[in-house]
N, CA, C and O atoms as CSV, one atom per row, in Angstrom:
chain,resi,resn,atom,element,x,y,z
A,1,UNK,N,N,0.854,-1.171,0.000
A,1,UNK,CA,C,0.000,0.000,0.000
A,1,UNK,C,C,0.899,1.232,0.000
A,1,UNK,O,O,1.739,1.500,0.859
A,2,UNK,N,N,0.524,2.131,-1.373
A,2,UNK,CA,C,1.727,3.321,-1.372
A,2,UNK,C,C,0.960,4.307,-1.850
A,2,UNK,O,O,-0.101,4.036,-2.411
A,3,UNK,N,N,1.335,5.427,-1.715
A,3,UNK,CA,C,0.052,6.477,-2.341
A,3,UNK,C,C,0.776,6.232,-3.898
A,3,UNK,O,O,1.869,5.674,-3.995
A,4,UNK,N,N,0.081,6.683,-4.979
A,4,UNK,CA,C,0.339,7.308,-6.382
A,4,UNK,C,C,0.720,8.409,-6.331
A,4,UNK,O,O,1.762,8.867,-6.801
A,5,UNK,N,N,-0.796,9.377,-5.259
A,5,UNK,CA,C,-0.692,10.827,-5.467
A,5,UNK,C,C,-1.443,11.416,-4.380
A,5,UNK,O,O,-2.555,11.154,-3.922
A,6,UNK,N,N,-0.552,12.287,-4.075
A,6,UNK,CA,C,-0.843,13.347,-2.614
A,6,UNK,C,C,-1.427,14.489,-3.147
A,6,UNK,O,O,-1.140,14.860,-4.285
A,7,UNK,N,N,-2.139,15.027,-2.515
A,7,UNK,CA,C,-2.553,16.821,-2.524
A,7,UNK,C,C,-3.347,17.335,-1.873
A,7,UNK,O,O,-4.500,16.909,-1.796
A,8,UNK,N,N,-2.913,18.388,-1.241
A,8,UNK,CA,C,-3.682,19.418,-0.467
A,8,UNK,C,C,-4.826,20.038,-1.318
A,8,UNK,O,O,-4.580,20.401,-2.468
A,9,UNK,N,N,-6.042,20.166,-0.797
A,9,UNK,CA,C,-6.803,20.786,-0.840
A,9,UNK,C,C,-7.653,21.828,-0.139
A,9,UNK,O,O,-8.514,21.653,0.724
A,10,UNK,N,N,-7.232,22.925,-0.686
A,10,UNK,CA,C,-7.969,24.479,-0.139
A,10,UNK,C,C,-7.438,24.570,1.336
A,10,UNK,O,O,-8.089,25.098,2.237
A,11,UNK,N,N,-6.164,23.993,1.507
A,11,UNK,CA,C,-5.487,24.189,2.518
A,11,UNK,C,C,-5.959,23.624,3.690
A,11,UNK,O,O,-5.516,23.991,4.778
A,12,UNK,N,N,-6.929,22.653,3.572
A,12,UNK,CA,C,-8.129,22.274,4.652
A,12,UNK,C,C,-7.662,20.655,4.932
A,12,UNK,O,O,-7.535,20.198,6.069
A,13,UNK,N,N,-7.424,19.852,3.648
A,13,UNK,CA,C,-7.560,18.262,3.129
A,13,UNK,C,C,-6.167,17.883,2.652
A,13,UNK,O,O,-5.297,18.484,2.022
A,14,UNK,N,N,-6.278,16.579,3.216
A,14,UNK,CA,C,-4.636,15.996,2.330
A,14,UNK,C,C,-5.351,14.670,1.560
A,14,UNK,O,O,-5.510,13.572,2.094
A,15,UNK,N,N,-5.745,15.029,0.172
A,15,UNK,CA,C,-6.094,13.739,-0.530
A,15,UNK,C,C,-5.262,12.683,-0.761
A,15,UNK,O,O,-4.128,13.145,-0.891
A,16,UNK,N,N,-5.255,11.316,-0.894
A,16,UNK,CA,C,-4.552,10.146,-1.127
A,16,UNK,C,C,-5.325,9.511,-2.542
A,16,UNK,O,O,-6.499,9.175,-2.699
A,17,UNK,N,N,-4.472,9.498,-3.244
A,17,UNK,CA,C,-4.842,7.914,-4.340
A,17,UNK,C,C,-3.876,6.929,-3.647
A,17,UNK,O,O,-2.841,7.370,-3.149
A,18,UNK,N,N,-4.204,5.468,-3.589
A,18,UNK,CA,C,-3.745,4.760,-3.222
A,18,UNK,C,C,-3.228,4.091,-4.451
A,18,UNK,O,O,-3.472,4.609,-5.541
A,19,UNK,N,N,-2.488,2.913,-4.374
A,19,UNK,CA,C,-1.874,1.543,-5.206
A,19,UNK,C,C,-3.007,1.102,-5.389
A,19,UNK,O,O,-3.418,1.429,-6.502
A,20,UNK,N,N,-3.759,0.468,-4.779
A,20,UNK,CA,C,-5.236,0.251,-4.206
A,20,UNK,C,C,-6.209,0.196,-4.914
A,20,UNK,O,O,-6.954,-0.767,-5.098
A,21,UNK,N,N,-6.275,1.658,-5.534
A,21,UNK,CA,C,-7.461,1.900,-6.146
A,21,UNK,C,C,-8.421,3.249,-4.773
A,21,UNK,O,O,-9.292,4.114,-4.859
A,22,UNK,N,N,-7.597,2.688,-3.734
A,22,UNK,CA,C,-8.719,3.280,-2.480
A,22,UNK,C,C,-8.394,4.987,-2.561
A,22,UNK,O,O,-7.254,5.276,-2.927
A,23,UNK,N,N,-9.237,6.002,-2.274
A,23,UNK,CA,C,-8.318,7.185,-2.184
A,23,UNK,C,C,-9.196,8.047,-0.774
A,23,UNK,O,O,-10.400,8.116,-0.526
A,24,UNK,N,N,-7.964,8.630,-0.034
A,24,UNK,CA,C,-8.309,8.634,1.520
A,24,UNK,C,C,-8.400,10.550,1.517
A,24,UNK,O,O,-7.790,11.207,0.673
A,25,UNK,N,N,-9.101,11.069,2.405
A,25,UNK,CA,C,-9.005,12.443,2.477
A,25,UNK,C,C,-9.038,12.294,4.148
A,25,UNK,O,O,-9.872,11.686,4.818
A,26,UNK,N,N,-7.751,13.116,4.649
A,26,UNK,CA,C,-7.939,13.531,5.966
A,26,UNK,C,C,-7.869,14.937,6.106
A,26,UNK,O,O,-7.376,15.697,5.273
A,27,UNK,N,N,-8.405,15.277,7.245
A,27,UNK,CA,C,-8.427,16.723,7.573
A,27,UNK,C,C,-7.565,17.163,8.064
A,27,UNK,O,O,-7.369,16.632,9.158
A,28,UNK,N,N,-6.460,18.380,7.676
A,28,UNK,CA,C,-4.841,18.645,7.890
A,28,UNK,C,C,-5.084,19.158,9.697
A,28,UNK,O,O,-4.144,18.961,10.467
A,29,UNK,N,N,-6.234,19.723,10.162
A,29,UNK,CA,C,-6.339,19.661,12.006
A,29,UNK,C,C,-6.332,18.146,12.635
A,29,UNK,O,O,-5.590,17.895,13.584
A,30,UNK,N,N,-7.159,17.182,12.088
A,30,UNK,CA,C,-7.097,16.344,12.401
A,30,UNK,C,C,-5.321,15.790,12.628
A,30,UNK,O,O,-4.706,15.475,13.647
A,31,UNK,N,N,-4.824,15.873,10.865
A,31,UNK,CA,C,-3.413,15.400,10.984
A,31,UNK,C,C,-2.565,15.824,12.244
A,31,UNK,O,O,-1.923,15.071,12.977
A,32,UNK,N,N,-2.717,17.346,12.348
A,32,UNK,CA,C,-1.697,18.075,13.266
A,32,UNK,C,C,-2.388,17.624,14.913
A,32,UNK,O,O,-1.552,17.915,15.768
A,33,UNK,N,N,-3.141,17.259,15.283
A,33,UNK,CA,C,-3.989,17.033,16.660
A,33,UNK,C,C,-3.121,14.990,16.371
A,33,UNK,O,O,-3.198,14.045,17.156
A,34,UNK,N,N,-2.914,15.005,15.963
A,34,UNK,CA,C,-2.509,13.692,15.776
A,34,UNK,C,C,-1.102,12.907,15.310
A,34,UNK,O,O,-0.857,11.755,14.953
A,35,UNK,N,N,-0.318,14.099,15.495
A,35,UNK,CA,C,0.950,14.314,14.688
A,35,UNK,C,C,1.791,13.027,15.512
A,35,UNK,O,O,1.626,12.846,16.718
A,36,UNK,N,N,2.410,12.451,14.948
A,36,UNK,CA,C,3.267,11.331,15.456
A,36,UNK,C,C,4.308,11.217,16.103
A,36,UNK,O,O,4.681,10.195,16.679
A,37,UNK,N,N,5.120,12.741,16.044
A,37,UNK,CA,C,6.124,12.997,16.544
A,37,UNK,C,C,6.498,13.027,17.962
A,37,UNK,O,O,5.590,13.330,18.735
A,38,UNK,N,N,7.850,12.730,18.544
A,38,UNK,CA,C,7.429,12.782,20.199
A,38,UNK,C,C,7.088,13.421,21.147
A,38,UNK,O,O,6.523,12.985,22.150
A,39,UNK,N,N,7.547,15.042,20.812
A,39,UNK,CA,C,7.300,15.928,21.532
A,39,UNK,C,C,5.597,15.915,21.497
A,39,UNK,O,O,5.012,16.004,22.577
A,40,UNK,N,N,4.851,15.807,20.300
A,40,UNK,CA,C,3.456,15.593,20.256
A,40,UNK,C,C,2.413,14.812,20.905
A,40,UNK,O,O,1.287,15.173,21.246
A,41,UNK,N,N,3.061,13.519,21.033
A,41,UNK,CA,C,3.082,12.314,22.027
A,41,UNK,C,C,2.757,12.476,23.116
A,41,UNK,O,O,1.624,12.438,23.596
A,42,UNK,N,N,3.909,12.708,23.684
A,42,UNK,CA,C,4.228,13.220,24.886
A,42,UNK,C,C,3.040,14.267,25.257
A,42,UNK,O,O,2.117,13.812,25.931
A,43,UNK,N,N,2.994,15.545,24.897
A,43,UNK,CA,C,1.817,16.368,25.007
A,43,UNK,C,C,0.543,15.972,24.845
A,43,UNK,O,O,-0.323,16.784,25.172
A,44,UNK,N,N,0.250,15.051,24.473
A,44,UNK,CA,C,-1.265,14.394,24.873
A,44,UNK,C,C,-1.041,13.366,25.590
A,44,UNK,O,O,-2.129,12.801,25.486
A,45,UNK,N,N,-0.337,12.630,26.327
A,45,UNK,CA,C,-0.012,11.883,26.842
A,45,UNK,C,C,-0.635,13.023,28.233
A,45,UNK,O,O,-1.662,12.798,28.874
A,46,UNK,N,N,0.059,13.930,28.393
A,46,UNK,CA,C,0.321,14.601,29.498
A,46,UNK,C,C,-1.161,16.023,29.704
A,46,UNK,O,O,-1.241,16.946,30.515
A,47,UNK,N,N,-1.702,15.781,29.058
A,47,UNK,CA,C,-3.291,16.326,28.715
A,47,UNK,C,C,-4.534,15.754,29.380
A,47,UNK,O,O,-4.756,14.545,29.459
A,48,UNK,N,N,-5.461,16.872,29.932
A,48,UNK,CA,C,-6.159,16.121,30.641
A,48,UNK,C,C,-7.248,15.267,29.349
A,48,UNK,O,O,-6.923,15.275,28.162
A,49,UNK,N,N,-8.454,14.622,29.826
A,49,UNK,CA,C,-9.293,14.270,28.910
A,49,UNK,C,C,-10.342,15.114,28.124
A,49,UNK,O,O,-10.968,14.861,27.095
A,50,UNK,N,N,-10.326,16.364,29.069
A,50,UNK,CA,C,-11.169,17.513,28.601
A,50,UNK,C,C,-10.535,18.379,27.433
A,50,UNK,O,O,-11.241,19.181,26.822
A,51,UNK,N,N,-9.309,18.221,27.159
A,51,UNK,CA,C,-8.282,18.944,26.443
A,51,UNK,C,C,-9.121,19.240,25.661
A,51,UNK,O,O,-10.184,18.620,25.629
A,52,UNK,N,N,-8.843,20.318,24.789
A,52,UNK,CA,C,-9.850,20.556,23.242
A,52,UNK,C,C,-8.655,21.400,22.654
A,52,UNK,O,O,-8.478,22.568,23.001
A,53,UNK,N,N,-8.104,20.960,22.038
A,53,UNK,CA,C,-6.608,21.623,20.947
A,53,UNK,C,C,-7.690,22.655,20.248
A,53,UNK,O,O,-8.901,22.532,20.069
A,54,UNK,N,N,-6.774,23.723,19.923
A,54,UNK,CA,C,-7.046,24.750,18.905
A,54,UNK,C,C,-5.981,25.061,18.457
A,54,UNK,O,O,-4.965,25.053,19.152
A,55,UNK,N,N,-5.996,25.443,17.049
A,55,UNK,CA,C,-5.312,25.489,16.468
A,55,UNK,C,C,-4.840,26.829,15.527
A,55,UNK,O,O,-5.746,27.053,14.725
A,56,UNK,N,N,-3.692,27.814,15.361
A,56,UNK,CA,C,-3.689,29.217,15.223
A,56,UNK,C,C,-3.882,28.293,13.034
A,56,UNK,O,O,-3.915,27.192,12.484
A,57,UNK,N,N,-3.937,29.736,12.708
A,57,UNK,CA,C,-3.774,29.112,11.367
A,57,UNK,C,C,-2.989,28.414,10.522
A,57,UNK,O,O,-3.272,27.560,9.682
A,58,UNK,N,N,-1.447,29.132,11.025
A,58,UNK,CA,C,0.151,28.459,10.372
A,58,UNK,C,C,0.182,26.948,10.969
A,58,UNK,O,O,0.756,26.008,10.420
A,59,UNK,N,N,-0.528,26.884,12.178
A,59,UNK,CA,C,-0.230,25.442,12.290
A,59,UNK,C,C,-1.275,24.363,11.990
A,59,UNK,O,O,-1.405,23.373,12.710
A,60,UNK,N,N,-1.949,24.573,10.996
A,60,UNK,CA,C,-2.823,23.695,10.114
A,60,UNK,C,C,-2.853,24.030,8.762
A,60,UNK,O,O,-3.892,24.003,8.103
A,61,UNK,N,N,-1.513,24.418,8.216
A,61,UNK,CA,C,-1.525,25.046,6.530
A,61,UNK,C,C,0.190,24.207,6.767
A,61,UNK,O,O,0.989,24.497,7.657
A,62,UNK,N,N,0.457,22.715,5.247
A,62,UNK,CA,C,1.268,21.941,5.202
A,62,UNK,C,C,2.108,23.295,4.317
A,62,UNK,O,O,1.344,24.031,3.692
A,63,UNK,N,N,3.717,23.657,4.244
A,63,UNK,CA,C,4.337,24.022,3.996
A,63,UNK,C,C,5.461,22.949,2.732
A,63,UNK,O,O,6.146,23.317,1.777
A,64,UNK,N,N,5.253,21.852,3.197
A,64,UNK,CA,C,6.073,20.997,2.463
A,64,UNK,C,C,5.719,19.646,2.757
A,64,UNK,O,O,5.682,19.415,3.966
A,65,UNK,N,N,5.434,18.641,1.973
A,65,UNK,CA,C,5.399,16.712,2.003
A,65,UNK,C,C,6.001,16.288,1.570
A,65,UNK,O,O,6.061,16.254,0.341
A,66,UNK,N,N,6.924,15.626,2.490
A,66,UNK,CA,C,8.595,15.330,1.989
A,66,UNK,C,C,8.183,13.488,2.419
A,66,UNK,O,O,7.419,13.088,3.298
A,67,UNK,N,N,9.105,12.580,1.322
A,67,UNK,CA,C,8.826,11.493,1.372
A,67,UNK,C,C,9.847,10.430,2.502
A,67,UNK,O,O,11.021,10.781,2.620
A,68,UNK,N,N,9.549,9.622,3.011
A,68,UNK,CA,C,10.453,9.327,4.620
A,68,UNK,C,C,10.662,7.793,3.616
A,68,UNK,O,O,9.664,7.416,3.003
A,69,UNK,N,N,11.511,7.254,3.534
A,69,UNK,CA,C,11.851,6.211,2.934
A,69,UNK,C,C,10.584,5.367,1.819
A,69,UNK,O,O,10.107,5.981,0.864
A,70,UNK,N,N,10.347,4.519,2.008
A,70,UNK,CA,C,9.223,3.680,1.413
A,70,UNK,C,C,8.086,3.329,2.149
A,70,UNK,O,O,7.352,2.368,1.921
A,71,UNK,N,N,7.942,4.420,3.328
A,71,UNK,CA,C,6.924,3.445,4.036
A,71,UNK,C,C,6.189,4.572,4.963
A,71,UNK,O,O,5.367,4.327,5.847
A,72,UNK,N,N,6.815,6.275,4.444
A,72,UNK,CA,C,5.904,7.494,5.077
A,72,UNK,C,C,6.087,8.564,4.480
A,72,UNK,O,O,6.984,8.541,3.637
A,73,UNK,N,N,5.364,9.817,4.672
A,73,UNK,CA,C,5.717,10.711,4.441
A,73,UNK,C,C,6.050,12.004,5.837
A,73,UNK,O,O,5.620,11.665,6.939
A,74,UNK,N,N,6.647,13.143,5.772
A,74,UNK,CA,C,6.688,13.496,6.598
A,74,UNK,C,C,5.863,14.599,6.399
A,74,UNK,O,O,5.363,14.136,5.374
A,75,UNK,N,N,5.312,15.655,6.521
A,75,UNK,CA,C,5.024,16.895,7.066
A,75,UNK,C,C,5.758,18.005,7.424
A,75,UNK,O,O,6.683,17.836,8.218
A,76,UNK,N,N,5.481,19.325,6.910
A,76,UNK,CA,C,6.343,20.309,7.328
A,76,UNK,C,C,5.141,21.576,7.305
A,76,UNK,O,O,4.717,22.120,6.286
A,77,UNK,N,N,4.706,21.890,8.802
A,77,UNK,CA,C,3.858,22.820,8.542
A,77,UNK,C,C,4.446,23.950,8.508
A,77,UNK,O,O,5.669,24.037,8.616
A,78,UNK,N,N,3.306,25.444,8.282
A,78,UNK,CA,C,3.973,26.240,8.182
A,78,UNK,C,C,4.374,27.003,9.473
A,78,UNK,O,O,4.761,28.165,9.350
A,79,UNK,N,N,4.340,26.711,10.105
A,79,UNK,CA,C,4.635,27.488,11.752
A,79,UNK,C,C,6.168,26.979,11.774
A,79,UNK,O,O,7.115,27.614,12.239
A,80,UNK,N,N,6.220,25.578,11.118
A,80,UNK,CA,C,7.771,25.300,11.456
A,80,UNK,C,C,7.830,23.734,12.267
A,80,UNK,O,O,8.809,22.991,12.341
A,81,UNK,N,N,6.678,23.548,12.741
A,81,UNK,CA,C,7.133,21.939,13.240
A,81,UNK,C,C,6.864,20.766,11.829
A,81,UNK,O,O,5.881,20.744,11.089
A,82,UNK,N,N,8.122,19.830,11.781
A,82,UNK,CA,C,8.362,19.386,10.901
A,82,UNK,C,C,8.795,18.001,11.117
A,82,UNK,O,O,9.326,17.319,10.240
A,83,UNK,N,N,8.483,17.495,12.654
A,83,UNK,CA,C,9.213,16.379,13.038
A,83,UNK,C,C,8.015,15.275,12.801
A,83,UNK,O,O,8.236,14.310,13.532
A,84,UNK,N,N,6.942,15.117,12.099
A,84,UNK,CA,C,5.942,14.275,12.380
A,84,UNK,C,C,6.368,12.733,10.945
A,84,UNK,O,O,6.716,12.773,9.765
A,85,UNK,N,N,6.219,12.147,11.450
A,85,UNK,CA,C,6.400,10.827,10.322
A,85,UNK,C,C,5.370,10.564,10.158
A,85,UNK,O,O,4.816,10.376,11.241
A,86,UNK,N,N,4.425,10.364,8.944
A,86,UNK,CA,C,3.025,9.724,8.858
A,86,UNK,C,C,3.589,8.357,8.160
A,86,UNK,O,O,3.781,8.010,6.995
A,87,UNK,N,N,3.749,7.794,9.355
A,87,UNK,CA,C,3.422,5.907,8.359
A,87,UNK,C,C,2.090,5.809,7.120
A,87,UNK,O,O,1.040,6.442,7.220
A,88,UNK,N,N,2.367,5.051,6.197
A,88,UNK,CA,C,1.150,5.060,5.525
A,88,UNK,C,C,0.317,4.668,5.836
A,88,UNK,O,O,-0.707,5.138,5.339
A,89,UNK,N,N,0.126,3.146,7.229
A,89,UNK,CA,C,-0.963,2.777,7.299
A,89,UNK,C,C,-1.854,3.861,8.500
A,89,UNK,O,O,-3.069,3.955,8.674
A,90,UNK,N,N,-0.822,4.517,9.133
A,90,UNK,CA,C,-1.657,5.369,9.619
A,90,UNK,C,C,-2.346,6.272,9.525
A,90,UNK,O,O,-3.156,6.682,10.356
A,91,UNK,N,N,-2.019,6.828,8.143
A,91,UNK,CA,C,-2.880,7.936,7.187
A,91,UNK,C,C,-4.045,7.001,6.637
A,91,UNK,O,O,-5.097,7.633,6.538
A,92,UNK,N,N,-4.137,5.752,6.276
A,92,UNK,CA,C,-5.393,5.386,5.675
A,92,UNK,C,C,-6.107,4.960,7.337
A,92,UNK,O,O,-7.337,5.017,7.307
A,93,UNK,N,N,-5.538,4.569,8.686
A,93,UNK,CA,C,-6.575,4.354,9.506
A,93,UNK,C,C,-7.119,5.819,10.287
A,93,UNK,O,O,-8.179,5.913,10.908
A,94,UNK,N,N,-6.240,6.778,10.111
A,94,UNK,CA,C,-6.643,8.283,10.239
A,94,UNK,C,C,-7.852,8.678,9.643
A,94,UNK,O,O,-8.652,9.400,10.238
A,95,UNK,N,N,-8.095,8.115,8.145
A,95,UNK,CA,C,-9.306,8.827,7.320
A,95,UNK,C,C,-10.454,7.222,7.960
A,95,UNK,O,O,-11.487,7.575,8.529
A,96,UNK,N,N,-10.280,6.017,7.870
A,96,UNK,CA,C,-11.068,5.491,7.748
A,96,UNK,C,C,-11.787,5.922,9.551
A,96,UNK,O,O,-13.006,6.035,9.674
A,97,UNK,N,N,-10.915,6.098,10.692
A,97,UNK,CA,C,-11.548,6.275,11.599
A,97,UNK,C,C,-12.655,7.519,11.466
A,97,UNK,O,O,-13.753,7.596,12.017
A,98,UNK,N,N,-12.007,8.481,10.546
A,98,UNK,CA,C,-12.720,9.795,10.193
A,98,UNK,C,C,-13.983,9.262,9.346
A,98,UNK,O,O,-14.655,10.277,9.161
A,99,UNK,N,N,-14.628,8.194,8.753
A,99,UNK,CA,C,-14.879,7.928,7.876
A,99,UNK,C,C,-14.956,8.267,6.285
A,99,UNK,O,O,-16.007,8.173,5.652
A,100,UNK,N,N,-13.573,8.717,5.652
A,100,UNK,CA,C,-13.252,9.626,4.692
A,100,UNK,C,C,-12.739,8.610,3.611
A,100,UNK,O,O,-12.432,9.211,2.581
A,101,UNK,N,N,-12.534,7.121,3.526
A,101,UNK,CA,C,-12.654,6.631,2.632
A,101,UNK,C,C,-13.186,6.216,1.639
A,101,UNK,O,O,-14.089,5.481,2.040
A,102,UNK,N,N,-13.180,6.247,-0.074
A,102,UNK,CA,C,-13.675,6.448,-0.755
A,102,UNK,C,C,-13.678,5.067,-1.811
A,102,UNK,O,O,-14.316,5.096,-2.863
């Protein structure tokens, strides 16, 4: 499972075509509320259950999707955090939990 083809949309959506045939849309708040990285981790780890993230604008607008070997991509928003790895299968269970598969 590998994407074909990535793209942002209206600065809101990160579309997926899959190998597949399947093609996934997640929501780029969702992505960043969910970011993989450790410092990110860690910060919801350490969050109560009431937490409710908000988010300024630069840090839900992707700046760059840079490819992480054969098996992710990374993320580079525009505020500047850039440490997030999206495994692929976690971008397709990201949209399917969202129910955004197509």
């Amino acid at each position: 499972m590998k994407p074909l083809k990535i793209k942002v949309i209206e600065n809101k959506e990160l579309h997926i075509k899959w190998d597949d045939d399947v093609e996934t849309t997640n929501e780029l708040k969702t992505l960043r509320r969910l970011c993989p990285c450790a410092t990110c981790s860690e910060q919801r780890i350490n969050q109560s259950s009431s937490f409710i993230p908000l988010y300024f604008e630069d840090q839900i607008k992707i700046e760059k999707i840079f490819a992480v070997g054969s098996y992710a991509v990374g993320i580079a928003w525009k505020d500047g955090h850039n440490t997030g790895i999206y495994e692929f299968p976690l971008l397709r269970q990201i949209a399917l939990a969202s129910n955004l598969i197509k």
